[in-house]
PLY file of the C-alpha trace (Angstrom):
ply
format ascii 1.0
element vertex 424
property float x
property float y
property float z
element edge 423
property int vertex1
property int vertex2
end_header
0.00 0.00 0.00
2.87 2.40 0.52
4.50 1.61 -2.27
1.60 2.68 -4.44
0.72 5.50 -2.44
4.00 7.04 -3.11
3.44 6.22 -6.86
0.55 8.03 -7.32
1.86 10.76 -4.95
5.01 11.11 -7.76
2.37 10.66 -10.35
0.12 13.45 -9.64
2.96 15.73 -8.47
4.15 15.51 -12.13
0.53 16.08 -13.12
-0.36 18.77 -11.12
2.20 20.90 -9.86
1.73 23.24 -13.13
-1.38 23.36 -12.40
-0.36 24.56 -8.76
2.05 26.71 -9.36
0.61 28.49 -12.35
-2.65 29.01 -10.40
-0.72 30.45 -7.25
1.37 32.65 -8.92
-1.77 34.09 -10.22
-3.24 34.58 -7.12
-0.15 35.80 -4.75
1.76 37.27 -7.75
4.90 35.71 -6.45
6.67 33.22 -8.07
8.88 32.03 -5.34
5.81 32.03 -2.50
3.78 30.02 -5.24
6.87 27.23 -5.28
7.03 26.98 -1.73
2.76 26.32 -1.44
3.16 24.07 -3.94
6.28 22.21 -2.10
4.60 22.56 0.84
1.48 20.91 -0.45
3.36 17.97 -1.48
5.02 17.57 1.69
1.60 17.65 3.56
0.66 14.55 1.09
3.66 12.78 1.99
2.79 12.50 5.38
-0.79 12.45 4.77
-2.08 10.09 2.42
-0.16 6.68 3.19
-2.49 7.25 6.25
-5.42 8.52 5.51
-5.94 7.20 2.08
-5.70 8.86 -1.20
-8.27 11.59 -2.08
-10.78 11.29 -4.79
-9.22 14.40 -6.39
-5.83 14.26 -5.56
-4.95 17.41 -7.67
-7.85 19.07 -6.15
-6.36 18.05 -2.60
-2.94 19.41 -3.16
-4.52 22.88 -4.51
-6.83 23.29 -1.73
-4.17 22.31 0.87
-1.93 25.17 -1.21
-4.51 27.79 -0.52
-4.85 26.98 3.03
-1.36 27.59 3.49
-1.19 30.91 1.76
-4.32 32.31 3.60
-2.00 31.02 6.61
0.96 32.90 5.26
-0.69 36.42 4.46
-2.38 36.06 8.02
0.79 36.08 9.56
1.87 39.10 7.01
-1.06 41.10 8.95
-2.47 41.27 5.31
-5.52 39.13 5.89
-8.64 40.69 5.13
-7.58 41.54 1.29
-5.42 38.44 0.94
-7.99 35.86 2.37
-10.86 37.79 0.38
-8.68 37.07 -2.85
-7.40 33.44 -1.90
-9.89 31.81 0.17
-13.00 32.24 -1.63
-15.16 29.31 -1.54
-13.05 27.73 1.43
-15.82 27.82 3.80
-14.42 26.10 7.24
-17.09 23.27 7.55
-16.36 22.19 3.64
-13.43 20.24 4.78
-11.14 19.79 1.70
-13.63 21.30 -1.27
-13.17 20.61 -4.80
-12.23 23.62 -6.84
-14.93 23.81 -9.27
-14.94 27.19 -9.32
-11.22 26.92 -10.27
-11.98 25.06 -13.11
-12.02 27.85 -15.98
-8.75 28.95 -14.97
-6.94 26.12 -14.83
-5.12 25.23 -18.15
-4.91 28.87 -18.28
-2.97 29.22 -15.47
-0.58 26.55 -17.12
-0.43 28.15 -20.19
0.31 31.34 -18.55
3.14 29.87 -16.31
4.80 28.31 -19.80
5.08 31.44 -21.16
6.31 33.34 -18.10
8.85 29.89 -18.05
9.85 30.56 -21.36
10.25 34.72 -21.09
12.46 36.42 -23.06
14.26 38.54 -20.42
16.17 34.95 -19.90
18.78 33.38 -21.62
17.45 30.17 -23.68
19.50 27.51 -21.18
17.63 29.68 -18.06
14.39 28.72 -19.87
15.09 25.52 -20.37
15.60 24.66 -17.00
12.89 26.79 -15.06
10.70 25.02 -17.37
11.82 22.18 -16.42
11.27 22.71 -12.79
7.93 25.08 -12.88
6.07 22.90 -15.77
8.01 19.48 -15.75
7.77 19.51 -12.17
11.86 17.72 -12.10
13.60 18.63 -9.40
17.10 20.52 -9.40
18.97 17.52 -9.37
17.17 15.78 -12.14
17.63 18.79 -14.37
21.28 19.00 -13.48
21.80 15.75 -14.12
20.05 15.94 -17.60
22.12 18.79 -18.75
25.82 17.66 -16.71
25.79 20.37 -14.60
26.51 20.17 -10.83
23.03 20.44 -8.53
24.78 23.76 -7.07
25.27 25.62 -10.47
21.85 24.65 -12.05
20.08 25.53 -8.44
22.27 29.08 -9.03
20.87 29.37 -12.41
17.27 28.48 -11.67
17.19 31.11 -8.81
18.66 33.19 -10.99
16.56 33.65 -13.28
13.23 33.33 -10.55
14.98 36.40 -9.49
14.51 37.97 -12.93
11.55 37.41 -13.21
10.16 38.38 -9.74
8.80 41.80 -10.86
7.56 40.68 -14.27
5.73 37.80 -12.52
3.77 40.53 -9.91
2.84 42.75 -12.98
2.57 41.04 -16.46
1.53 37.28 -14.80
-1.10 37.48 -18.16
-1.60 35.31 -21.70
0.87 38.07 -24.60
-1.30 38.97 -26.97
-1.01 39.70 -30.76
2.43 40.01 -32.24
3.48 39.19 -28.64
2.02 36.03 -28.21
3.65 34.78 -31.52
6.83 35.85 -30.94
6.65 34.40 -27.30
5.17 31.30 -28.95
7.96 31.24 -30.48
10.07 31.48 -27.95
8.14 28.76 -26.03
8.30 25.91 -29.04
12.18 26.89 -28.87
12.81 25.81 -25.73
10.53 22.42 -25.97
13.19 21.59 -28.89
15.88 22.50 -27.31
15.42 20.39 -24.63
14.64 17.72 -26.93
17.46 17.72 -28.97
19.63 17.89 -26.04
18.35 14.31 -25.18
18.37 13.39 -28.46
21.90 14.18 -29.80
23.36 15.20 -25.98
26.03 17.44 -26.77
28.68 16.41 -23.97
29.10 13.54 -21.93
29.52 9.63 -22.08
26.29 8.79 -23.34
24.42 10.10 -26.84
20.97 10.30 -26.22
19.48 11.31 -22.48
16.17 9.86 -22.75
14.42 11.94 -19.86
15.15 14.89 -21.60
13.30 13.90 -24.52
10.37 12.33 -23.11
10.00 15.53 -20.76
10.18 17.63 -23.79
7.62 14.98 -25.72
5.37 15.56 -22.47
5.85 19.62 -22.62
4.77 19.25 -26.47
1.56 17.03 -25.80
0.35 19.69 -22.90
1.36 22.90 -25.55
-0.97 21.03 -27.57
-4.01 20.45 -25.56
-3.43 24.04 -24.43
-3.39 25.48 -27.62
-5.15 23.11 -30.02
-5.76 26.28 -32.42
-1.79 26.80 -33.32
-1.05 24.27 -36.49
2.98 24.93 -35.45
2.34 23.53 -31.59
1.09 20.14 -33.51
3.27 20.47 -35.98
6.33 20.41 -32.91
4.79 17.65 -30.99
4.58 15.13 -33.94
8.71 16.37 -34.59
9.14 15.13 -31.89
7.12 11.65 -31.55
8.66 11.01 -34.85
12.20 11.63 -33.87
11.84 10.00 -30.82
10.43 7.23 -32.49
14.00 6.03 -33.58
15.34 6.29 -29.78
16.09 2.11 -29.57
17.53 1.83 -32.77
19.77 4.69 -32.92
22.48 3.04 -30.46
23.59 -0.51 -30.52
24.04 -3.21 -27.53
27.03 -1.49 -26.33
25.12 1.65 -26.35
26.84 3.23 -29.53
25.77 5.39 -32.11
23.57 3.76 -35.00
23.26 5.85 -38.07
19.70 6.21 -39.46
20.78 4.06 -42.96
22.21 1.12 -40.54
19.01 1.36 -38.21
17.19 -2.04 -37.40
13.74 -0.12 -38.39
11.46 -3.34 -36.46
12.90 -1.38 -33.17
11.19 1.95 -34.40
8.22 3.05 -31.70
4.73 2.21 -33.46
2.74 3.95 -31.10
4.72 7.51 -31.13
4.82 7.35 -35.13
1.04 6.83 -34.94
0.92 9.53 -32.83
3.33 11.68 -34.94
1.23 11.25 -37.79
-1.66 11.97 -36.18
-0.33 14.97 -34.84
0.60 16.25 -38.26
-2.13 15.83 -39.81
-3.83 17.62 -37.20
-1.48 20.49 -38.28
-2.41 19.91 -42.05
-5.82 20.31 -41.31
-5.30 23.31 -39.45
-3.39 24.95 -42.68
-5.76 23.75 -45.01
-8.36 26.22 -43.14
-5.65 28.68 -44.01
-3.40 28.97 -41.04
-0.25 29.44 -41.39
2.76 26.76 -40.74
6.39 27.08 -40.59
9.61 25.48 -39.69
7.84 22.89 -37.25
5.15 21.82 -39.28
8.36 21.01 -42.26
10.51 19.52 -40.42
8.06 16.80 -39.39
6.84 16.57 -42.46
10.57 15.67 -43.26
10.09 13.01 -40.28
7.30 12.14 -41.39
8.84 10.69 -45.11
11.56 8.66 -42.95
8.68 7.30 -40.83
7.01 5.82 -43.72
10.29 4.46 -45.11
10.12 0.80 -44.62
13.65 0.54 -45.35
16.44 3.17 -46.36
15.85 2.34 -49.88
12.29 2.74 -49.81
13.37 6.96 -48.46
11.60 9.61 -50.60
14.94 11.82 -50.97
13.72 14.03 -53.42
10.51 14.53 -51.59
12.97 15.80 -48.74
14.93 17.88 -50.38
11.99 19.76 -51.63
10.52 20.28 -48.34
14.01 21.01 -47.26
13.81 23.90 -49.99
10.78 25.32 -48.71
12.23 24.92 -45.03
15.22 27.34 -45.87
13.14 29.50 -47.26
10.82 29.55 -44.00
13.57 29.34 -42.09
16.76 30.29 -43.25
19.99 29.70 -41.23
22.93 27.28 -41.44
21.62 24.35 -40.02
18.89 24.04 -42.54
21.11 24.07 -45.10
23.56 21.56 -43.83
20.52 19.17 -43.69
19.67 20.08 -46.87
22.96 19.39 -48.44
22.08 15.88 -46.70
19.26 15.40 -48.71
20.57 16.85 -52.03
23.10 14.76 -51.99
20.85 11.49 -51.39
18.40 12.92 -53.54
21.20 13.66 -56.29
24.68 13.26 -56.15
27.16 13.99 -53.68
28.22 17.24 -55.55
24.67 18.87 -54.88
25.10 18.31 -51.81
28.53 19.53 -51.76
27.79 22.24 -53.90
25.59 23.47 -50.60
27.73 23.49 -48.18
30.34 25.15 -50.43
27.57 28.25 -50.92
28.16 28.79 -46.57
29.53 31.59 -45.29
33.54 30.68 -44.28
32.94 30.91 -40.74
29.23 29.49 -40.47
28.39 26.89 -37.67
32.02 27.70 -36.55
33.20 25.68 -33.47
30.81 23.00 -34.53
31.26 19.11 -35.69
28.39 19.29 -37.98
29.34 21.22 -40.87
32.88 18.82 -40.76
30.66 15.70 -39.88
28.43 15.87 -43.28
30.90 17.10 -45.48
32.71 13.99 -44.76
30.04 11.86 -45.29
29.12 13.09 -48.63
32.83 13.31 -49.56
32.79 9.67 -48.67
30.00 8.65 -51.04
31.70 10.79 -53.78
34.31 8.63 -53.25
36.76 11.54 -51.95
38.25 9.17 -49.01
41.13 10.92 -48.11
39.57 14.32 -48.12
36.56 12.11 -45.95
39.28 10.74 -43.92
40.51 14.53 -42.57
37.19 15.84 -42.51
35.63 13.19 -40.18
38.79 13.52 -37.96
38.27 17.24 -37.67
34.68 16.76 -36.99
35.79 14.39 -33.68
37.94 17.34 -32.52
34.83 19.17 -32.15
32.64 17.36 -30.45
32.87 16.97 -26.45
30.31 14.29 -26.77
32.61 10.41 -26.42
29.64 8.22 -28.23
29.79 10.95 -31.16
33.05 11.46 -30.95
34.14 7.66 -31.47
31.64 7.15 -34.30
33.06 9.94 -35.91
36.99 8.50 -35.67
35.53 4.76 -36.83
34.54 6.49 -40.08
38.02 8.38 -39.98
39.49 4.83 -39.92
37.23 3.07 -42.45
37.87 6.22 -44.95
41.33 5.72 -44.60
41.76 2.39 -45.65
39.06 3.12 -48.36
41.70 5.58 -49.24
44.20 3.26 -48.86
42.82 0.65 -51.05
41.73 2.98 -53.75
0 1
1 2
2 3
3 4
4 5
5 6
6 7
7 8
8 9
9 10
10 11
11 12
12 13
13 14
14 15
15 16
16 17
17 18
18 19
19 20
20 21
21 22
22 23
23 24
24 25
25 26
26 27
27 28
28 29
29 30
30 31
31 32
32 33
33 34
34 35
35 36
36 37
37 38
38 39
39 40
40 41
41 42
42 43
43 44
44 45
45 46
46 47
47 48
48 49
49 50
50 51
51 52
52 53
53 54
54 55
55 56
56 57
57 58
58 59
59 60
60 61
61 62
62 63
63 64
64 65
65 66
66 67
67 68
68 69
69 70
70 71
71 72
72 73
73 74
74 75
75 76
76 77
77 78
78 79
79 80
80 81
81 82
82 83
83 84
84 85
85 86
86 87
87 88
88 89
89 90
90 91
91 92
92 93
93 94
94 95
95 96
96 97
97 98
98 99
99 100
100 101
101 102
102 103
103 104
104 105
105 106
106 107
107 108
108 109
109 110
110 111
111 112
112 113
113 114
114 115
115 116
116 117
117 118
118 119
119 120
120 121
121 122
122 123
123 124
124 125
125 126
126 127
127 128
128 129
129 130
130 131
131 132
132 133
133 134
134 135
135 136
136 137
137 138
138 139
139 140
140 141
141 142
142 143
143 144
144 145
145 146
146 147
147 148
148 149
149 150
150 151
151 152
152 153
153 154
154 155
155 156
156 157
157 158
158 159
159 160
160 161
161 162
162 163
163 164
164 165
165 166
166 167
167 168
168 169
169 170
170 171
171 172
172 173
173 174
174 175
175 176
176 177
177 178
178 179
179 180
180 181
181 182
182 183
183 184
184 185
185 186
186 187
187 188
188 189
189 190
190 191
191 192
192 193
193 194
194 195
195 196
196 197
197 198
198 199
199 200
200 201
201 202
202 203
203 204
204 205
205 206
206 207
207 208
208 209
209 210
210 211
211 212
212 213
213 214
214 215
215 216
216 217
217 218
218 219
219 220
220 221
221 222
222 223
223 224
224 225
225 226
226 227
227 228
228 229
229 230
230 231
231 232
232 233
233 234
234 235
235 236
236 237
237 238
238 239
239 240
240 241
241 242
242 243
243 244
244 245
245 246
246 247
247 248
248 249
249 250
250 251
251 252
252 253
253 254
254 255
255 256
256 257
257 258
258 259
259 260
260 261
261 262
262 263
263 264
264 265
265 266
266 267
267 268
268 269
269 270
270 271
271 272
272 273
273 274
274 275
275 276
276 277
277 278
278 279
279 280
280 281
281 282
282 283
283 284
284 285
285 286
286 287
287 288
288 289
289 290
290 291
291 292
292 293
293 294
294 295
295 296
296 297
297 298
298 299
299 300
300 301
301 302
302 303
303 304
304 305
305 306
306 307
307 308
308 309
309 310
310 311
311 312
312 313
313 314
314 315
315 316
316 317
317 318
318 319
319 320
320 321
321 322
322 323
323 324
324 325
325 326
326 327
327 328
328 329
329 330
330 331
331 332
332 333
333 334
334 335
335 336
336 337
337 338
338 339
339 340
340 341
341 342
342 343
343 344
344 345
345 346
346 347
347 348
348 349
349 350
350 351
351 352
352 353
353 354
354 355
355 356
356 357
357 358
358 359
359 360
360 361
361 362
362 363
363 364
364 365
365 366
366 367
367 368
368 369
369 370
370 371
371 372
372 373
373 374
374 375
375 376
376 377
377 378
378 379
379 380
380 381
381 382
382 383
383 384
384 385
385 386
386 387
387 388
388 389
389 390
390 391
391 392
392 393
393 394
394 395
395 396
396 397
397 398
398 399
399 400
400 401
401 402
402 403
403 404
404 405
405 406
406 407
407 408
408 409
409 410
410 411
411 412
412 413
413 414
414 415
415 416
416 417
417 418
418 419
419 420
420 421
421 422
422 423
């Protein structure tokens, strides 16, 4: 009985502490006080229910037990009469432990609203990652740390840090953006999901090369963007980029836990259920832009997911269906890393040289610093049957990255080059 008490206890922590916190920063305009109800709450459930039983409405339990505590807190800040007006409405003493029906219209709000107040742009993008994390995700600091190799002490620095910044907006601008703000903070918002994903997905230091919590929180952050904001084709259009992607998580390393390029992939291993839900996901999106909304570089790149998802094998790969979309993408969304992946698909679409001919039209000093730009130049040197020129390029690629999976991949096809090379 414990054991499952302190299951659902985690469970509905993970569930609900958005909920919590979102709602109680709304009503005592104070981020940090809202934490510590919420904590508090939790704590009070720890002790309580192995006990006295779980609730019926556990979330409903926590909140109420939340409120109590901050009518207690502004009583002993001689601020009751407005305070307890404001919080304990509907908290009548003989009710007990109420349910908060008439906290039901705000709720998702009150997510929503906490997400984008997560995600402001007053922080730097590895700031919102992690308060996001720990305000929507519910993790704790040492889970985040651990997901992004940083000691507990420097990611609880950078979390307060920027709880700190965000003190005064939190007391006057706690509200949904609207208009040209609410798409740019969108934007903003959908950034950080991915970025959290993709540090999971490809981690970019470290032992391992994939950190699966990362990407399932960021698959979970996705699916609740969605239900919040069912409206927005590009918030479906993210959450099936990411079921897709993920969808290759068992196959992408071997027994040994290394790297297993997409071409070499044992595709049987590939999720059915998050492709299914991918899919469904975009074409939730599609129907969305058919009505005349607009899409962008979310809603493309899963499409471009989407085309390896329905690949049985690697021969079976609509290439030149990719590179088109790829074309569009660039044009939606110009930068560098775009067109390195579309020099990918050129070239497998085409010939090496199109590919080639991509990269080649980069600026000199574009994803500087970075193995990428090395990593596929080698590779489509290598099936232009340029091994030499592979050979260096895959070795300077190595020297780039701090991540040891990536990095020994990248060396084995240094090696295999050379003796191509060698032999040719």
């Amino acid at each position: 009985m414990a054991a499952t008490t302190g299951e659902t206890i985690t469970a509905t922590w993970r569930e609900e502490s958005a909920r919590l916190v979102g709602a109680l920063t709304r009503m005592t305009r104070d981020l940090d006080l809202a934490e510590d109800l919420a904590q508090d709450a939790l704590v009070s459930a720890l002790e309580s229910w192995p006990t006295a039983g779980i609730p019926d409405n556990p979330g409903a339990w926590l909140m109420t037990t939340a409120k109590r505590r901050a009518v207690d807190s502004f009583r002993r800040a001689d601020n009751l009469r407005r305070k307890t007006e404001e919080l304990g409405h509907g908290l009548s003493e003989e009710d007990g432990m109420p349910d908060l029906t008439t906290q039901v219209d705000f709720i998702e709000d009150d997510v929503l609203r906490l997400i984008f107040l997560s995600c402001h742009p007053q922080l730097t993008p590895e700031s919102r990652a992690a308060l996001t994390l720990r305000l929507v995700g519910g993790l704790t600091t040492a889970q985040i740390a651990r997901g992004f190799l940083a000691t507990e002490t420097a990611m609880g620095q950078r979390i307060s840090r920027a709880k700190k910044t965000l003190s005064e907006e939190a007391r006057v601008r706690f509200e949904l953006p609207v208009g040209a703000e609410r798409t740019d903070r969108l934007d903003d918002v959908m950034a950080v999901v991915y970025l959290i994903f993709n540090e999971g997905y490809t981690a970019t230091a470290g032992e391992d090369w994939m950190r699966p919590a990362l990407t399932n929180e960021a698959i979970r952050l996705a699916r609740i963007l969605a239900e919040l904001m069912p409206d927005e084709p590009e918030v479906h259009g993210l959450q099936a980029l990411l079921e897709l992607q993920a969808s290759r998580a068992a196959a992408r390393v071997d027994a040994e836990g290394r790297p297993v390029l997409l071409d070499d992939q044992d595709r049987s291993l590939w999720d059915e259920l998050l492709i299914r839900r991918g899919l469904a996901a975009l074409e939730r999106a599609e129907l969305l832009a058919a009505r005349g909304q607009a899409v962008g570089r979310y809603y493309l790149q899963a499409a471009i997911a989407s085309r390896h998802a329905r690949a049985a094998t690697p021969e079976d790969t609509d290439w030149r269906a990719i590179a088109q979309l790829y074309d569009v993408l660039s044009e939606a969304a110009p930068g560098p890393i775009v067109e390195v992946n579309r020099a990918v698909a050129h070239g497998r679409a085409f010939n090496p040289d199109a590919g080639l001919a991509i990269l080649d039209g980069l600026p000199q000093h574009a994803l500087a610093g970075s193995h990428l730009l090395p990593s596929v130049r080698a590779d489509l040197l290598a099936r232009a049957g340029r091994h030499a020129d592979a050979a260096a390029s895959f070795r300077e690629a190595a020297s780039l990255t701090s991540n040891e999976s990536e990095q020994s991949l990248l060396l084995g096809r240094a090696e295999q080059s050379q003796k191509a090379a060698a032999q040719g």
